[in-house]
C-alpha positions, 0 to 999 in steps of 0.5 A: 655076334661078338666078333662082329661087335669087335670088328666094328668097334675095330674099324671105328678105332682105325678111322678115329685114329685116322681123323685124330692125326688128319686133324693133328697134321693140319694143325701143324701145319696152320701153325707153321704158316701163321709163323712164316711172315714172308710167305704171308707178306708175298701172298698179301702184297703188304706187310703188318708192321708193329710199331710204337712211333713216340720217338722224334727222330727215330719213329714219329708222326709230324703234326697233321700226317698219319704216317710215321717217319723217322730212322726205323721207318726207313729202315722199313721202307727200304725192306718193302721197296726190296720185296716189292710190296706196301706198308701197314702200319699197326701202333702196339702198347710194349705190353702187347708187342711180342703176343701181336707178332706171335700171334700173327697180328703183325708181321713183325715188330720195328722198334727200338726193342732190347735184345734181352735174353728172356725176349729172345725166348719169346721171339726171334730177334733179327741182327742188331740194328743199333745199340744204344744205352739208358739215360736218366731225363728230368724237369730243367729245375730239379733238384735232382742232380746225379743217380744217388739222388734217385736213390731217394725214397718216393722218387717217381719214375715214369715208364711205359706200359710193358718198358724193360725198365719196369724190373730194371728200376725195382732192382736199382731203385728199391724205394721208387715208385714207378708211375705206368704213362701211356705212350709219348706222354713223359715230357707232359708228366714232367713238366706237371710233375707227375713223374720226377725222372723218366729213365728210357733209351738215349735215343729217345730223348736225343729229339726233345732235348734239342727241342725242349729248354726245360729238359735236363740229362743226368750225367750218368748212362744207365744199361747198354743194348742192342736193338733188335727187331722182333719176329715170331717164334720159329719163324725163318723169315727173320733170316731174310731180313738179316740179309737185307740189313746185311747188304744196308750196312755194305752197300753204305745205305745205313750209315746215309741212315744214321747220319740224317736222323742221328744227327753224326757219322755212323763208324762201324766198329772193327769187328765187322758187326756195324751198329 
């Protein structure tokens, strides 16, 4: 009797086993294809394409359409054209961009991203697409003048939810107060002062400052970066976007790029990385 016992407890054990690593193979493998953005574009004839499109001349929307245009859009429209499928716009906080493409709510993020060290390990980041430094913008009749005027106690920053210059203000800035706007609103909180300063990429203002007299940059550059677009963690296909941005830069398709929505000649630079 009780050998019997044991060798049903036995068989019970084999097939437990045996349904732990079925479930744990397929688990995997559901995990692998949620990270694989080119096999899911191909498979769905479109890509999901996370974006924050606030930026005149870099990502925006004209008064009355929905689609965004701009520099990035193109760059983007370029790479769809390439593998021959359509678009899907999905407008993301900063604050949820790396979970959305993690996640696979997004196939990948095109923005104006840092490519800091510490996003780099939440997410793979694709080739430089551009590089760019820090600007300081305020109202034209401030009375601040230059950085050491920021040092100020009570100097209100505005940034956007989940900015990288959140931390970059608390260090440099120890005794500012930082005001969390939401998207495309730092030109208003200027102007009604409920900000003093807004500190963000230079590309960012470039659009305003050209549109808008009661604008006024500081003299002073703040961080330099490189822009990087963002895919999921493990995921190759960032791999194929770099040869598409490899053969933009060759073929002389982004430098048509940034000189229309930059505004000058794009000059590659001698080592070959062409930013």
């Amino acid at each position: 009797m009780k050998k019997r016992i044991s060798l049903i407890l036995a068989v019970v054990l084999v097939i437990g086993s045996l349904v732990g690593c079925s479930s744990g193979e397929t688990s995997g493998e559901t995990a692998a294809a949620a990270q694989n953005a080119y096999q899911r574009i191909m498979d769905n004839g479109y890509m999901t394409v996370g974006i924050d499109p606030t930026i005149e001349n870099i990502i925006f929307t004209e008064a009355g359409s929905d689609e965004p245009t701009g520099f990035i859009p193109d760059i983007v429209h370029g790479f769809a054209d390439e593998l021959g499928v359509e678009i899907r716009w999905e407008i993301l906080e900063w604050s949820a961009m790396l979970t959305a493409v993690n996640t696979g709510k997004v196939d990948f993020i095109a923005a104006n991203m840092n490519m800091r060290l510490d996003r780099e390990a939440e997410a793979d980041l694709s080739d430089p697409w551009l590089v760019d430094s820090a600007r300081y913008c305020v109202d034209i009749n401030s009375d601040i003048q230059s950085v050491e005027d920021l040092k100020e106690p009570g100097v209100k920053f505005g940034i956007a939810s989940g900015s990288v210059y959140e931390s970059i203000i608390s260090e440099q800035f120890p005794e500012a107060e930082i005001v969390t706007l939401p998207l495309g609103t730092w030109q208003e909180s200027l102007a009604s002062g409920v900000i003093d300063v807004s500190m963000d990429d230079s590309i960012v203002f470039a659009g305003p400052m050209a549109t808008n007299e009661n604008l006024r940059l500081l003299p002073e550059t703040g961080p330099s970066y490189l822009y990087g677009f963002a895919f999921a963690s493990g995921d190759k296909s960032v791999e194929v976007f770099n040869l598409y941005l490899t053969k933009l830069k060759a073929f002389g398709t982004y430098a048509e790029l940034y000189e229309k929505w930059m505004g000058f000649a794009w000059e590659p630079n001698i080592f070959g990385v062409a930013y």
